[in-house]
Predicted model as a PDB file, atoms N, CA, C, CB and O in Angstrom, pLDDT in the B-factor column:
MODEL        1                                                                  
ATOM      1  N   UNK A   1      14.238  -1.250  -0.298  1.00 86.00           N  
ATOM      2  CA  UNK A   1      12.934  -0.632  -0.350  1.00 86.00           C  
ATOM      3  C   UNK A   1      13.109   0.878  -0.482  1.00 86.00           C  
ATOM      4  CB  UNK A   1      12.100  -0.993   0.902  1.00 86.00           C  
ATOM      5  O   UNK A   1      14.014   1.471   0.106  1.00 86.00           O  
ATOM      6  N   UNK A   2      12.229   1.479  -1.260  1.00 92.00           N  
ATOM      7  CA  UNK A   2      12.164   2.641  -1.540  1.00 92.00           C  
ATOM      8  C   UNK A   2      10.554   3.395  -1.628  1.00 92.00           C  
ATOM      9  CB  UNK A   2      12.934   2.634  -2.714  1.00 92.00           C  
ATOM     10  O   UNK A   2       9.628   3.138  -2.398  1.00 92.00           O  
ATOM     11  N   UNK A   3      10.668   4.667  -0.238  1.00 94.00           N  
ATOM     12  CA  UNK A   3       9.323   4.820  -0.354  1.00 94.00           C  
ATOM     13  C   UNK A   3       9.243   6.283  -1.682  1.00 94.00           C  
ATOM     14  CB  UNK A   3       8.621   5.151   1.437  1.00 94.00           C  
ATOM     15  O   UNK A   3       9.966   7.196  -2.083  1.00 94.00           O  
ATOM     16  N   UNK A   4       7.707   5.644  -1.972  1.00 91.00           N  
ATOM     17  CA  UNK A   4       7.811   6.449  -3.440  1.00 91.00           C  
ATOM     18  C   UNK A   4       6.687   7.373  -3.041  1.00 91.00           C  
ATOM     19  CB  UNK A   4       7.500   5.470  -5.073  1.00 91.00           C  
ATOM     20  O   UNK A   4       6.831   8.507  -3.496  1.00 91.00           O  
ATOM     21  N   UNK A   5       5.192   7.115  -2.030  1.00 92.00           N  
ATOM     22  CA  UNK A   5       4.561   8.191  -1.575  1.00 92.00           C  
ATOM     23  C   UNK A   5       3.988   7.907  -0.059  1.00 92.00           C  
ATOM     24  CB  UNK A   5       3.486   8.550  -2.601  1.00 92.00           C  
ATOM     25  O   UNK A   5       3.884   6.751   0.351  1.00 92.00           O  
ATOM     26  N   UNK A   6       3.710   8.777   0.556  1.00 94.00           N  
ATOM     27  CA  UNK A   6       2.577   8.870   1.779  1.00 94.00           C  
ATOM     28  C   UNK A   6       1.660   9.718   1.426  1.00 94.00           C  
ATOM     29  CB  UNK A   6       3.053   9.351   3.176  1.00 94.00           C  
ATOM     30  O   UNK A   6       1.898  10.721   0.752  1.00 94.00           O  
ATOM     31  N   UNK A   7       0.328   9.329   1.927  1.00 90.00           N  
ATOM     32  CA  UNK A   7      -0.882  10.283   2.095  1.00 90.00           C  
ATOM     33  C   UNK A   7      -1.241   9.747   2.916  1.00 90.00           C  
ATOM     34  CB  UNK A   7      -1.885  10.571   1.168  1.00 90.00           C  
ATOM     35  O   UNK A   7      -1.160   8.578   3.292  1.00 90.00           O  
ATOM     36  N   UNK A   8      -1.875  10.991   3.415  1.00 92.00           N  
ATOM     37  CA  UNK A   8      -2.535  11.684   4.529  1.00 92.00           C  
ATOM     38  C   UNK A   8      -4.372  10.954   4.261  1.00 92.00           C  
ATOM     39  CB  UNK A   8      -2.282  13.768   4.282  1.00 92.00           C  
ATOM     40  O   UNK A   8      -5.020  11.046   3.218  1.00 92.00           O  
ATOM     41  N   UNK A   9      -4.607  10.597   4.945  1.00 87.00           N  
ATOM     42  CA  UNK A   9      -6.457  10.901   4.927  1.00 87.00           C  
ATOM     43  C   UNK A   9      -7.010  10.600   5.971  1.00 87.00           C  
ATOM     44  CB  UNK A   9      -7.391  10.105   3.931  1.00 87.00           C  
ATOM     45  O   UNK A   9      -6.674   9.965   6.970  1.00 87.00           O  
ATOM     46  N   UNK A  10      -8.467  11.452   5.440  1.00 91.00           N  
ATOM     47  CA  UNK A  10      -9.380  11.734   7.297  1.00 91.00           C  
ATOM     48  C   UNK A  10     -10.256  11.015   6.855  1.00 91.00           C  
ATOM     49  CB  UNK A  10     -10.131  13.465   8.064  1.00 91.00           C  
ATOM     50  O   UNK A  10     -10.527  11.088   5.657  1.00 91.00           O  
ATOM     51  N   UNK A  11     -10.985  10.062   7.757  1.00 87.00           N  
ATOM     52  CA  UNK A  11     -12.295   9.355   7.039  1.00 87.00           C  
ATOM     53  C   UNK A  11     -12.936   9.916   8.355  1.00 87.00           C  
ATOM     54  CB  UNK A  11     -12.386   7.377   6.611  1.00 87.00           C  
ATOM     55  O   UNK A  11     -12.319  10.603   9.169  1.00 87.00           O  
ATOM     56  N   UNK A  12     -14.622   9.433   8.496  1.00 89.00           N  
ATOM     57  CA  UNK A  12     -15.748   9.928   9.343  1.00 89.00           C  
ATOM     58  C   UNK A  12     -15.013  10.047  11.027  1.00 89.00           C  
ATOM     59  CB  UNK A  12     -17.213   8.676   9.204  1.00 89.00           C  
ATOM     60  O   UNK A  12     -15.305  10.940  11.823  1.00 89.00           O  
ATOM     61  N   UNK A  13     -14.203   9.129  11.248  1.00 90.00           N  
ATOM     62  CA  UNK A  13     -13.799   8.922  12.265  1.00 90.00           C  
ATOM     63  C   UNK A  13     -12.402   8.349  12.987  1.00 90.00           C  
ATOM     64  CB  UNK A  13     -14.576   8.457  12.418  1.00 90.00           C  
ATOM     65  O   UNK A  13     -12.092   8.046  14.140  1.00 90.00           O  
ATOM     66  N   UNK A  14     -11.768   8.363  11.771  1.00 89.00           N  
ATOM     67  CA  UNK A  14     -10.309   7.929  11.599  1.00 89.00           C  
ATOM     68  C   UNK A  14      -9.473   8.619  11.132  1.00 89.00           C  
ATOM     69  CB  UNK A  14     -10.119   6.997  10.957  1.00 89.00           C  
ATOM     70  O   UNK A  14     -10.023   9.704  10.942  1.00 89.00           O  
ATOM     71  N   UNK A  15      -8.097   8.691  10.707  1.00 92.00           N  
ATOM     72  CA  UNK A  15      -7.478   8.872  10.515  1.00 92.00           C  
ATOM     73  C   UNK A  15      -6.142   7.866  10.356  1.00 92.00           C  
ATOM     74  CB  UNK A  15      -7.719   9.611  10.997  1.00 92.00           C  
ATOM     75  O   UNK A  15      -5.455   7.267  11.183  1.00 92.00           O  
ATOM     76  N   UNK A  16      -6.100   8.002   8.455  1.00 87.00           N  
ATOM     77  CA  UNK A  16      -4.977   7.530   7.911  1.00 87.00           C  
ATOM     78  C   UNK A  16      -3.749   7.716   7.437  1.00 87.00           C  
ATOM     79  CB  UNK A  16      -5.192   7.239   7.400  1.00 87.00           C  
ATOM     80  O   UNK A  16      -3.691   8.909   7.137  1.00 87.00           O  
ATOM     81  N   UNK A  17      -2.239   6.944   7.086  1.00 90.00           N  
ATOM     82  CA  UNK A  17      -1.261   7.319   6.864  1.00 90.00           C  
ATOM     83  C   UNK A  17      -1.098   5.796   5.818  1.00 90.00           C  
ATOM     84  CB  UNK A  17      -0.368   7.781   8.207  1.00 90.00           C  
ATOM     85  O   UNK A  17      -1.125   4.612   6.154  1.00 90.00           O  
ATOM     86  N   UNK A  18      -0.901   6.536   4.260  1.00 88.00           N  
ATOM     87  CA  UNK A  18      -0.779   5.411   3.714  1.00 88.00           C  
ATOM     88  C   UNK A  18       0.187   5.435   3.220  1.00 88.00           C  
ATOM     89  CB  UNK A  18      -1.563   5.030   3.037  1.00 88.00           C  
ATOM     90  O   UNK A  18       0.438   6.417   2.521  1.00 88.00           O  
ATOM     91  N   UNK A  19       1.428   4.089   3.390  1.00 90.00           N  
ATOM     92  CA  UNK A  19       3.126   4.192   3.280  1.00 90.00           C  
ATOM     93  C   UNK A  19       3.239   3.393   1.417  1.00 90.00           C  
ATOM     94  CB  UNK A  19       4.194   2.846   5.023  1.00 90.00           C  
ATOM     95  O   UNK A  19       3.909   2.362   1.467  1.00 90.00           O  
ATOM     96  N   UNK A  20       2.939   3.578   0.571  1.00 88.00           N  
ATOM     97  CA  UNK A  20       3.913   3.046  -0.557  1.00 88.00           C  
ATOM     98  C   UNK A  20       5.100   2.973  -0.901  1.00 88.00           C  
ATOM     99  CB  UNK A  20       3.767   3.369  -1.338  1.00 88.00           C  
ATOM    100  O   UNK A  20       5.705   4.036  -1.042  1.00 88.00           O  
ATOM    101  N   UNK A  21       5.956   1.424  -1.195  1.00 87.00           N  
ATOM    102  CA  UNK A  21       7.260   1.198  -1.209  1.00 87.00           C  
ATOM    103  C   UNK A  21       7.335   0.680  -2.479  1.00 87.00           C  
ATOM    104  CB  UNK A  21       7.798   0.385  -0.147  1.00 87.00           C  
ATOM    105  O   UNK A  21       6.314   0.194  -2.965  1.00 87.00           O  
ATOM    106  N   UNK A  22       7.936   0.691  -2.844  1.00 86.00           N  
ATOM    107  CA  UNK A  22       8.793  -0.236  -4.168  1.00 86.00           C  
ATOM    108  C   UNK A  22      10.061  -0.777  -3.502  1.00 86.00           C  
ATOM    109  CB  UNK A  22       9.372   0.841  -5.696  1.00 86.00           C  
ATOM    110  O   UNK A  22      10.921  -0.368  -2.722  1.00 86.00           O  
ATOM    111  N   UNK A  23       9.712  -2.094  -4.305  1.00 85.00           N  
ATOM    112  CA  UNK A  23      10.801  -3.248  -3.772  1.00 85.00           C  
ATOM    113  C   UNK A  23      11.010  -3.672  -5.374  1.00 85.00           C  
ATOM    114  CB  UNK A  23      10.096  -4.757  -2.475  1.00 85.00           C  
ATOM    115  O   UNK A  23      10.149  -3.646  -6.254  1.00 85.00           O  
ATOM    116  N   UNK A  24      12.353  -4.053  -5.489  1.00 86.00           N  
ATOM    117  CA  UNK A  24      12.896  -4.263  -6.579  1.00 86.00           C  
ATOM    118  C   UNK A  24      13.253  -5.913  -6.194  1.00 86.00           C  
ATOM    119  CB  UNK A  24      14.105  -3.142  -6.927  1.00 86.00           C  
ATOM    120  O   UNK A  24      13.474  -6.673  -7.137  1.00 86.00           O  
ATOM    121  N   UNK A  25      13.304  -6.459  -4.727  1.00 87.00           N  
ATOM    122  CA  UNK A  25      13.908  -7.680  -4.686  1.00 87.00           C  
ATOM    123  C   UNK A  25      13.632  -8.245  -3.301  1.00 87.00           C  
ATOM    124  CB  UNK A  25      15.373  -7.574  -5.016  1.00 87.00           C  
ATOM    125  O   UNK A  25      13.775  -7.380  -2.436  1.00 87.00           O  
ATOM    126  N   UNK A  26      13.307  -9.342  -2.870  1.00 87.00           N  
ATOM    127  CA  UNK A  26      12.828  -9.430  -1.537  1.00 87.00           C  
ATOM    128  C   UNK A  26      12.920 -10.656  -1.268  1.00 87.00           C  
ATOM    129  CB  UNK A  26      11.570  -8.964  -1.273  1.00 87.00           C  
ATOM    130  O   UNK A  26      12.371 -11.346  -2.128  1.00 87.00           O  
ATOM    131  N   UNK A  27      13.547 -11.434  -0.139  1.00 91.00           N  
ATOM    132  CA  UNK A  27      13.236 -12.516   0.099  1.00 91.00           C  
ATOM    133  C   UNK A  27      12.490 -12.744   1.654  1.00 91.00           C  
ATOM    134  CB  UNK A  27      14.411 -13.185  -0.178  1.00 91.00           C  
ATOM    135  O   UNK A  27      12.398 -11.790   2.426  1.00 91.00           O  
ATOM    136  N   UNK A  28      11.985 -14.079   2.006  1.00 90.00           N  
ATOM    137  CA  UNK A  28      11.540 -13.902   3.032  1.00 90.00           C  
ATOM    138  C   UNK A  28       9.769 -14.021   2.568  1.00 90.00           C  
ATOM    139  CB  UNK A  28      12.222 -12.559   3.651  1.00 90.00           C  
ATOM    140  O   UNK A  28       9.240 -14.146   1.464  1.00 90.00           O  
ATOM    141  N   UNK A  29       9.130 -13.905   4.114  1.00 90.00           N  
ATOM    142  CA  UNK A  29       7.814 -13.754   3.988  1.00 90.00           C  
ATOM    143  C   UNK A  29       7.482 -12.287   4.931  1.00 90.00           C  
ATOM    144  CB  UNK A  29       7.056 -15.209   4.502  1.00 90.00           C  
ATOM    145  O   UNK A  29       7.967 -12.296   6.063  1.00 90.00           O  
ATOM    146  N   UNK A  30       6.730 -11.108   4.544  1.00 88.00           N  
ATOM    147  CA  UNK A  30       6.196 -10.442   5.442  1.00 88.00           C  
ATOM    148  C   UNK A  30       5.465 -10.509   6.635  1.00 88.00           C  
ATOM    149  CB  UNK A  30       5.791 -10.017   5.004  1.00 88.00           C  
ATOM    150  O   UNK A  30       4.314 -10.935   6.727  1.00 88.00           O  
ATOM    151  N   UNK A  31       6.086 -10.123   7.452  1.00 91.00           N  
ATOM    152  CA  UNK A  31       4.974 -10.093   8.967  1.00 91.00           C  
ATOM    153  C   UNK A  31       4.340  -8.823   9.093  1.00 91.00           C  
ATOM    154  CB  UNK A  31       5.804 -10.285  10.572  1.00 91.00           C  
ATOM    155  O   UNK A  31       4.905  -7.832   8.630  1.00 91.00           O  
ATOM    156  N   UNK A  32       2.974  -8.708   9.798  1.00 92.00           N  
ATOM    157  CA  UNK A  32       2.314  -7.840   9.999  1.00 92.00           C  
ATOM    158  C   UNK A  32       2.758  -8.065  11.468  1.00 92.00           C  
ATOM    159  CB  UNK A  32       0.928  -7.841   9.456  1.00 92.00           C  
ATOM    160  O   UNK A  32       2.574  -9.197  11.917  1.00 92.00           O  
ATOM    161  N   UNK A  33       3.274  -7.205  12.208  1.00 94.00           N  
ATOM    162  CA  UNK A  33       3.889  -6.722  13.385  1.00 94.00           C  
ATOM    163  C   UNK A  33       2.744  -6.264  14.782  1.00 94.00           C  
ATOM    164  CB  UNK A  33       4.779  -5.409  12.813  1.00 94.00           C  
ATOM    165  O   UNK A  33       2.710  -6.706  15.930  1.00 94.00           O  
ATOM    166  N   UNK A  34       1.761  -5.057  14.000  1.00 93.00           N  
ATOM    167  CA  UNK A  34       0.766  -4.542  14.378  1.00 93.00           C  
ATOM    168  C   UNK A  34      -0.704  -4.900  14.130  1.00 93.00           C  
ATOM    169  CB  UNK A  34       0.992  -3.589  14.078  1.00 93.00           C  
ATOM    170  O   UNK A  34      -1.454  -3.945  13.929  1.00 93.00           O  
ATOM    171  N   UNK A  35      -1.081  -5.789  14.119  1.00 92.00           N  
ATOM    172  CA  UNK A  35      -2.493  -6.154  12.905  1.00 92.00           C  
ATOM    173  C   UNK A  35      -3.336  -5.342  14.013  1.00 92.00           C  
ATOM    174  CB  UNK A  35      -3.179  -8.309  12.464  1.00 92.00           C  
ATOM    175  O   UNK A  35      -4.332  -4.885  13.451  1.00 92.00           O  
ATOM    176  N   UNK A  36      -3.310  -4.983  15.406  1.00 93.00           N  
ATOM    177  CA  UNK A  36      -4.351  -4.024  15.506  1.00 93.00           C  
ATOM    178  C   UNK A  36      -4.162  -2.856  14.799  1.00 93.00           C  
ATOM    179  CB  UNK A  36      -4.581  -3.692  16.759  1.00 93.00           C  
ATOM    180  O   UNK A  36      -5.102  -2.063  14.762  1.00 93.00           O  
ATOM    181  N   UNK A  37      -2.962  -2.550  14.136  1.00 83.00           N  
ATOM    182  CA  UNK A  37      -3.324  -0.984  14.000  1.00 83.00           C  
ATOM    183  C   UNK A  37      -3.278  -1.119  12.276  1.00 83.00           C  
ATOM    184  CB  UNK A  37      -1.971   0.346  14.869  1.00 83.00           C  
ATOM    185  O   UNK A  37      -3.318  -0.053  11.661  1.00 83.00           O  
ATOM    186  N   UNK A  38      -3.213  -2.110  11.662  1.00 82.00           N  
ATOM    187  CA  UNK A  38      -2.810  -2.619  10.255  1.00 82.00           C  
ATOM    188  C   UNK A  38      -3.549  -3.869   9.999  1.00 82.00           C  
ATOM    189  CB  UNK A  38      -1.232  -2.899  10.107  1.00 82.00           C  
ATOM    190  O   UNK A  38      -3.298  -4.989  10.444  1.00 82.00           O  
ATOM    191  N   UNK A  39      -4.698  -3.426   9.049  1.00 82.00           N  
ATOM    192  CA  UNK A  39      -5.198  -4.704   8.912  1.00 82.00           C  
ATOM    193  C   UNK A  39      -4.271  -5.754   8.214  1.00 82.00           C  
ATOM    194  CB  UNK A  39      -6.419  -4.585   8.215  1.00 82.00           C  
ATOM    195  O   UNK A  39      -4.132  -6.872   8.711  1.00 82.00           O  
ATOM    196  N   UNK A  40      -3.684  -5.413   7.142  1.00 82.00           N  
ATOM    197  CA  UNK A  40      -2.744  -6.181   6.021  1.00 82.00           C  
ATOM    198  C   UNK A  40      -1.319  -5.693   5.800  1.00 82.00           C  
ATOM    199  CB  UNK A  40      -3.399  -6.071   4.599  1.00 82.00           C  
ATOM    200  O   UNK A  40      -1.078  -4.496   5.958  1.00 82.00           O  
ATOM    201  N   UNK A  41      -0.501  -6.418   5.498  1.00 83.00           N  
ATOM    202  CA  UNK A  41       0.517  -6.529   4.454  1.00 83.00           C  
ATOM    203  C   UNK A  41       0.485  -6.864   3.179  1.00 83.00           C  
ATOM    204  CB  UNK A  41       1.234  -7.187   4.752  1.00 83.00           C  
ATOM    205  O   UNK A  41       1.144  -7.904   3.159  1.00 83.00           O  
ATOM    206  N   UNK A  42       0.257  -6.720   2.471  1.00 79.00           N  
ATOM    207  CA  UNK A  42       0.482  -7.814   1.162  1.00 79.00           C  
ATOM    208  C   UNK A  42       1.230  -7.634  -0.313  1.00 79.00           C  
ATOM    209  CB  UNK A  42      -0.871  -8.156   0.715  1.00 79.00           C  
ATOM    210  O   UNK A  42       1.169  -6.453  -0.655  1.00 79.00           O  
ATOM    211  N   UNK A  43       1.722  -8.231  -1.006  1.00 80.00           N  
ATOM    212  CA  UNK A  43       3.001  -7.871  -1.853  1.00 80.00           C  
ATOM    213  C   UNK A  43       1.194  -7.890  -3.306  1.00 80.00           C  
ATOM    214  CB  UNK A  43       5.018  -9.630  -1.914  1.00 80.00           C  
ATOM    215  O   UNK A  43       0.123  -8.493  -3.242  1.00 80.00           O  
ATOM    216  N   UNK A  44       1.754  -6.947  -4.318  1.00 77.00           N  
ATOM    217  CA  UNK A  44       0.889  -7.105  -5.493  1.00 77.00           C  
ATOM    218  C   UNK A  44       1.409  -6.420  -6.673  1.00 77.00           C  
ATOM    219  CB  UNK A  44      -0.461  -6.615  -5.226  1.00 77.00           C  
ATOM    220  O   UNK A  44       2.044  -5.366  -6.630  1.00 77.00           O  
ATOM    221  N   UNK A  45       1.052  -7.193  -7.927  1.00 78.00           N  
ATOM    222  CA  UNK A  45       1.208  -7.577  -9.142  1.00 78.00           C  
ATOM    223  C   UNK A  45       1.035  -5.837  -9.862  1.00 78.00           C  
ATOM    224  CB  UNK A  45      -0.003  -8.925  -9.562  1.00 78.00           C  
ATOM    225  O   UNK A  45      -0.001  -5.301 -10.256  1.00 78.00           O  
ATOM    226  N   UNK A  46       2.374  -5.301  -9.839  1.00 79.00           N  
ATOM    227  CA  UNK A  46       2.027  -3.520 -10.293  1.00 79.00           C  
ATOM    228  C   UNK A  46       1.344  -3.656 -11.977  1.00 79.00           C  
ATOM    229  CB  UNK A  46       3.983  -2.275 -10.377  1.00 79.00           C  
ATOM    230  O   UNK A  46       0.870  -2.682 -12.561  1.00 79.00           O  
ATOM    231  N   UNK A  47       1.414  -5.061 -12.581  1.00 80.00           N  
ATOM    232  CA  UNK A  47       0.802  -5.209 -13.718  1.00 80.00           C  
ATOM    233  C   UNK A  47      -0.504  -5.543 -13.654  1.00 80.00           C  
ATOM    234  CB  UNK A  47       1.388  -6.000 -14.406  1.00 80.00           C  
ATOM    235  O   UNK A  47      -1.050  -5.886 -14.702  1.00 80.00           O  
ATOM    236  N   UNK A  48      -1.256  -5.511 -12.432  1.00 78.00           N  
ATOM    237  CA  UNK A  48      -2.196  -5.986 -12.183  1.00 78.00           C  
ATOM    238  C   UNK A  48      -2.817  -5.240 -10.941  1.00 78.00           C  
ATOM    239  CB  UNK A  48      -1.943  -7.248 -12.132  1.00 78.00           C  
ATOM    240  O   UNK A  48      -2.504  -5.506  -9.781  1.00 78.00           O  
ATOM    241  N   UNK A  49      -3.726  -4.283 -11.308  1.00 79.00           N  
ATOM    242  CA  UNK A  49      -3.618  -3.162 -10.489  1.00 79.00           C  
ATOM    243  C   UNK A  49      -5.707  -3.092 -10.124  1.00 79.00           C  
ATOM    244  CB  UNK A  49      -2.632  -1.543 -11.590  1.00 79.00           C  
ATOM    245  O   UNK A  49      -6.439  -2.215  -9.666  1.00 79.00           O  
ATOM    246  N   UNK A  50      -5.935  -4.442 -10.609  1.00 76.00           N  
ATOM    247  CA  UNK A  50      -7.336  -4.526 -10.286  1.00 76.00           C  
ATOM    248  C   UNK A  50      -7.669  -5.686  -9.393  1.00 76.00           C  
ATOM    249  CB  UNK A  50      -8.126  -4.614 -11.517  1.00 76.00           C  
ATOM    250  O   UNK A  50      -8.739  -6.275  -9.241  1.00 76.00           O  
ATOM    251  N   UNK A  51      -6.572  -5.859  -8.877  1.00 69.00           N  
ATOM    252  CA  UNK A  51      -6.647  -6.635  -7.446  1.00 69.00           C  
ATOM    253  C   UNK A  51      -7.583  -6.236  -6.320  1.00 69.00           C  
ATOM    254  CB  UNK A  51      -5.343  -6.560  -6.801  1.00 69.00           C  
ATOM    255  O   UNK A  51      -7.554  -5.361  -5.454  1.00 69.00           O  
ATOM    256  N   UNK A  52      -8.729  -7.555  -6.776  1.00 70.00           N  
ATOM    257  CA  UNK A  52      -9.854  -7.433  -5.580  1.00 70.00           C  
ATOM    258  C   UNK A  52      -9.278  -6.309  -3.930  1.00 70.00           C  
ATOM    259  CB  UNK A  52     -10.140  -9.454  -5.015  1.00 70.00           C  
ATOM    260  O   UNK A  52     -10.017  -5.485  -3.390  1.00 70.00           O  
ATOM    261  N   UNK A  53      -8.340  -6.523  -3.639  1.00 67.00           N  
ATOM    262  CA  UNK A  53      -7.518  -6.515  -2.265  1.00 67.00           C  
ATOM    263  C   UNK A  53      -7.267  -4.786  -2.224  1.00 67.00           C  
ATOM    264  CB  UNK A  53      -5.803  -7.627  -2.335  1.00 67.00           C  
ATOM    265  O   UNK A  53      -6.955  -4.082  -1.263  1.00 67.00           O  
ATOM    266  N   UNK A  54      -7.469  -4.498  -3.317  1.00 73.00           N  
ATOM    267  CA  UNK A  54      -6.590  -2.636  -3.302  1.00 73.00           C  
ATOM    268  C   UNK A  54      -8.321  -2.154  -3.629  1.00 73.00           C  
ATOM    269  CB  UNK A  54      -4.797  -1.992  -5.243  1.00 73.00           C  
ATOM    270  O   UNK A  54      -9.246  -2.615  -4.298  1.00 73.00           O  
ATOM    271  N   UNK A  55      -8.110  -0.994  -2.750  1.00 80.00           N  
ATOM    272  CA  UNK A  55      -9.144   0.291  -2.928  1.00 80.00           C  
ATOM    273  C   UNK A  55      -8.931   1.002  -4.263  1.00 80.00           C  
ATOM    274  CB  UNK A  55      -8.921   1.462  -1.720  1.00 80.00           C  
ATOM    275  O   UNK A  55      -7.871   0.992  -4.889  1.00 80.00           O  
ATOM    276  N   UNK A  56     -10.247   1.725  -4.690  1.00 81.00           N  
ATOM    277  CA  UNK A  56      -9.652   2.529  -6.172  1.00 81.00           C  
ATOM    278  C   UNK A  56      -8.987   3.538  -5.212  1.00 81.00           C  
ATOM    279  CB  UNK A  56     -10.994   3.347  -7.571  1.00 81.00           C  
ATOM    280  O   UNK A  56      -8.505   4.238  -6.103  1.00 81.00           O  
ATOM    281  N   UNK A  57      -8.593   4.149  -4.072  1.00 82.00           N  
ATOM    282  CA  UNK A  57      -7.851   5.637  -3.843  1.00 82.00           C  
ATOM    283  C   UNK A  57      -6.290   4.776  -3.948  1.00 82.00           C  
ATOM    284  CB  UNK A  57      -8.297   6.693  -1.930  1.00 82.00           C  
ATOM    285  O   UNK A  57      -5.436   5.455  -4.519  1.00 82.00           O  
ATOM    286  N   UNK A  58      -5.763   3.245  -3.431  1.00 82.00           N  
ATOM    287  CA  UNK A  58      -4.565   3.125  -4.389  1.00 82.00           C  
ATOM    288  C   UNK A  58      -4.643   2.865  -5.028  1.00 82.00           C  
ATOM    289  CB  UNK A  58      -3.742   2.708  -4.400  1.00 82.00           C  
ATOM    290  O   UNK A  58      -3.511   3.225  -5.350  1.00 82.00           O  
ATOM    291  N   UNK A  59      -5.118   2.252  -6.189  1.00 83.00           N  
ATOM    292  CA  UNK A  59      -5.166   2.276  -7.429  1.00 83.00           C  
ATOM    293  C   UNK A  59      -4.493   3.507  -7.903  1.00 83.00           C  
ATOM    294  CB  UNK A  59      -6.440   2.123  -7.834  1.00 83.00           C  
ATOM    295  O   UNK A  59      -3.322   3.625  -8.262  1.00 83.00           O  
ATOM    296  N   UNK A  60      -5.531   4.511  -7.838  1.00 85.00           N  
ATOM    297  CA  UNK A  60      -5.107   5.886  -7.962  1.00 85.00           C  
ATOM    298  C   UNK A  60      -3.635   6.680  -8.201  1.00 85.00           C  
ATOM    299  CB  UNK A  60      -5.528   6.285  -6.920  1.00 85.00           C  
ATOM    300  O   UNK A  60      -3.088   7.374  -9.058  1.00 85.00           O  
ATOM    301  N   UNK A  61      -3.259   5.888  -6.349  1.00 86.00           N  
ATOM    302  CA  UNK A  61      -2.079   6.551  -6.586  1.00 86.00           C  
ATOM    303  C   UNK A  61      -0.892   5.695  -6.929  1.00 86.00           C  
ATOM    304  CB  UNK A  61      -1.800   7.317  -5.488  1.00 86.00           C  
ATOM    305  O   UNK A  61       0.227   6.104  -6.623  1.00 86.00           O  
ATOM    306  N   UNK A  62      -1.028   4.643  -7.484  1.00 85.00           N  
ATOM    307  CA  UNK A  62       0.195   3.003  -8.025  1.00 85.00           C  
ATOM    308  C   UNK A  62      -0.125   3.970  -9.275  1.00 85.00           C  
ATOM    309  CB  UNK A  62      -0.436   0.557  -8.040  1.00 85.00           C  
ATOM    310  O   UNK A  62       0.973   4.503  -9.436  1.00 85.00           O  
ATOM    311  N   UNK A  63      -0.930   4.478 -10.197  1.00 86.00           N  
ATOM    312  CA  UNK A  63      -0.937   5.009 -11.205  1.00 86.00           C  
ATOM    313  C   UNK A  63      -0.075   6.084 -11.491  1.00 86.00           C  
ATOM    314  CB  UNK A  63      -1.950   5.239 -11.352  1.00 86.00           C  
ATOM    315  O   UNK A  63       0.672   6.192 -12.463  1.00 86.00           O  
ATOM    316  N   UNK A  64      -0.315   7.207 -10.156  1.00 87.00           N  
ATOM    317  CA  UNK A  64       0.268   8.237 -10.698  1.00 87.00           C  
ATOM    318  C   UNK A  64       1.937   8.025  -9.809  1.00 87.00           C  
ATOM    319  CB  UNK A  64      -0.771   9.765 -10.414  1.00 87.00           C  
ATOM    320  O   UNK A  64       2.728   8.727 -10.440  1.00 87.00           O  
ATOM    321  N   UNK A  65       2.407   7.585  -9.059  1.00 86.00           N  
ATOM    322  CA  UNK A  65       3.384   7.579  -8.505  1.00 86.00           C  
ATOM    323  C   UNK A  65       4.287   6.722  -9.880  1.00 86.00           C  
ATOM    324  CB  UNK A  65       3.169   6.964  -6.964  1.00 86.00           C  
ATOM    325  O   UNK A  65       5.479   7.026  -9.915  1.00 86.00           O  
ATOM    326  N   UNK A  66       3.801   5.676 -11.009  1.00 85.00           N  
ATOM    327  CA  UNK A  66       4.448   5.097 -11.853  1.00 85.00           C  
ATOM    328  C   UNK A  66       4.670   5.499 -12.696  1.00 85.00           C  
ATOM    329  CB  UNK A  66       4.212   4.342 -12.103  1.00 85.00           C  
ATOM    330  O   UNK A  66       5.577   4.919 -13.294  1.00 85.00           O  
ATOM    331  N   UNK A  67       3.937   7.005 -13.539  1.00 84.00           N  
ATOM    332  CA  UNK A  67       4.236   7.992 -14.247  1.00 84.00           C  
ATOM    333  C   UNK A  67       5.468   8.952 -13.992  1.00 84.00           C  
ATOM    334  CB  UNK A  67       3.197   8.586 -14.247  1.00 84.00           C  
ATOM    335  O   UNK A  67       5.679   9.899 -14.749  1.00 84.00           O  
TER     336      UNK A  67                                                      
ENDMDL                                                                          
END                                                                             
């Protein structure tokens, strides 16, 4: 695994830290460790970047981190 970005963001009353990795190879199934502090894990299709499941702010950045 290789992390490719973090951002920072403030919403009304929160505060986020969002980790993007690239995985080239993986076996196994992911565990969510924390689900109070993490709603999800989930692996997705970088050819397919209109996955109900992703916000447009990653969208956003699967775009520009692949440039």
């Amino acid at each position: 695994m290789e992390i490719v970005h973090i951002s920072h963001r403030i919403d009304k009353d929160r505060e986020y830290f969002d980790v993007y990795v690239r995985v080239d190879s993986y076996s196994g199934e992911i565990k969510n460790a924390e689900p109070h502090k993490c709603s999800e894990l989930t692996w997705i299709d970088i050819d397919n970047l209109e996955d109900p499941a992703l916000f447009q702010h990653d969208i956003q950045v699967i775009k520009k981190v692949r440039k």
